[in-house]
KOLGUGU-259339 format. One record per residue (C-alpha): residue in one letter; x, y, z. Coordinates in Angstrom, 2 decimals. Example, Ala and Ser with C-alpha at 12.3 -4.5 7.8 and 13.67 -1.06 7.14 Angstrom:
<sites>
+-----+---------+---------+---------+
! res !       u !       v !       w !
+-----+---------+---------+---------+
!   A !   12.30 !   -4.50 !    7.80 !
!   S !   13.67 !   -1.06 !    7.14 !
+-----+---------+---------+---------+
</sites>
This chain:
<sites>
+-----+---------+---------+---------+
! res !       u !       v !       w !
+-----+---------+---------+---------+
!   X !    0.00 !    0.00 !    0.00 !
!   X !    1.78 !    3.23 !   -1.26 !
!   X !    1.19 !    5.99 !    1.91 !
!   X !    1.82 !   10.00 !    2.07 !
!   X !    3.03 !   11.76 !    4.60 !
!   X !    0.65 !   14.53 !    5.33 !
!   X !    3.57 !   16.78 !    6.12 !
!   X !    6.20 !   16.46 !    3.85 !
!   X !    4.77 !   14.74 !    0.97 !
!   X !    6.83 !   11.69 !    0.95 !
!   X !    5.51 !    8.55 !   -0.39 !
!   X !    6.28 !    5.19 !    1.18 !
!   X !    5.02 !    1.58 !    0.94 !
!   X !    3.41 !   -0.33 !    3.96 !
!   X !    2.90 !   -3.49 !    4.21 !
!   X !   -0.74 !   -4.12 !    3.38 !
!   X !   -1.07 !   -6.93 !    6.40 !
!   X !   -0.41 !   -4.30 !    8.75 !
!   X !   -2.70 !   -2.89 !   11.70 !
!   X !   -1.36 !    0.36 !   10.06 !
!   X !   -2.84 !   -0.21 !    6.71 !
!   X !   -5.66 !   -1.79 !    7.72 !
!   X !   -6.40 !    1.55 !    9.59 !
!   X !   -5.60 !    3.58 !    6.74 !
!   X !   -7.90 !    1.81 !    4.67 !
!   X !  -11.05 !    1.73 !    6.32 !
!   X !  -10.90 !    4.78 !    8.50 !
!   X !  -10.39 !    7.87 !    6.09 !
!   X !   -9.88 !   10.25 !    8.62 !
!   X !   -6.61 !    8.50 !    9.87 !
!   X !   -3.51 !   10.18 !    8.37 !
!   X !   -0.11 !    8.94 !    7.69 !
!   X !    3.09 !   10.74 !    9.36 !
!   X !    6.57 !    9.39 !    7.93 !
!   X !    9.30 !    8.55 !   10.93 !
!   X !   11.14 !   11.34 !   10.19 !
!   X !    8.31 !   14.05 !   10.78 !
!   X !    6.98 !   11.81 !   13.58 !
!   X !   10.39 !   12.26 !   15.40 !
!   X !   11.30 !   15.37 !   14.69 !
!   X !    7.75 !   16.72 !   15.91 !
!   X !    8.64 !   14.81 !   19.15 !
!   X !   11.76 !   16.35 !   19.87 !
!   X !   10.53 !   19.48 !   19.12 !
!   X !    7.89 !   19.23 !   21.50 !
!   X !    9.59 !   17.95 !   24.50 !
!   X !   12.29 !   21.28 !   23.94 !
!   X !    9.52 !   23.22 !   24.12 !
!   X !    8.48 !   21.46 !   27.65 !
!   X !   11.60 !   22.01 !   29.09 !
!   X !   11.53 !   25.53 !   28.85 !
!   X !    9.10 !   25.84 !   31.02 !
!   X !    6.71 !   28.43 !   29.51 !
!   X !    4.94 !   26.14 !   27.59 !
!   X !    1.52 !   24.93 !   28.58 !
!   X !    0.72 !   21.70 !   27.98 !
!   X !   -2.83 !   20.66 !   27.98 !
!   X !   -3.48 !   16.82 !   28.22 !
!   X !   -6.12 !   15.15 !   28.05 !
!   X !   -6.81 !   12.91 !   31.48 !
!   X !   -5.35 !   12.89 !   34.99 !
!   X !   -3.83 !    9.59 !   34.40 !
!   X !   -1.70 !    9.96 !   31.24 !
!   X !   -0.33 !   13.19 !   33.17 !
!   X !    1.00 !   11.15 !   35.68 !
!   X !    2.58 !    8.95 !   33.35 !
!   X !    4.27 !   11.86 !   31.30 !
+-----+---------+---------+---------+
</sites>
């Protein structure tokens, strides 16, 4: 299954036996990020955390306490 990244345009191929692709196929609304933009919006992110002036708005109590 050939897969673009919603950010950079990048095409790649998934497997199609994949939970992934089996996602991507009957759920429209799911989007595929490549590795690169996954990781890169990470680190980003947890820079911005460690500043300290960033607020960061979760969702539940409990995933809090596991961040």
């Amino acid at each position: 299954m050939r897969v673009k990244c919603v950010i950079c345009d990048k095409i790649e191929e998934l497997v199609d036996d994949t939970l992934q692709a089996k996602r991507l196929r009957n759920r429209p609304i799911h989007t595929h990020m490549c590795n690169e933009c996954h990781d890169r919006i990470t680190d980003r992110t947890k820079e911005r955390i460690a500043t300290g002036s960033f607020r960061f708005y979760r969702s539940s109590r409990s995933i809090e306490d596991d961040f």
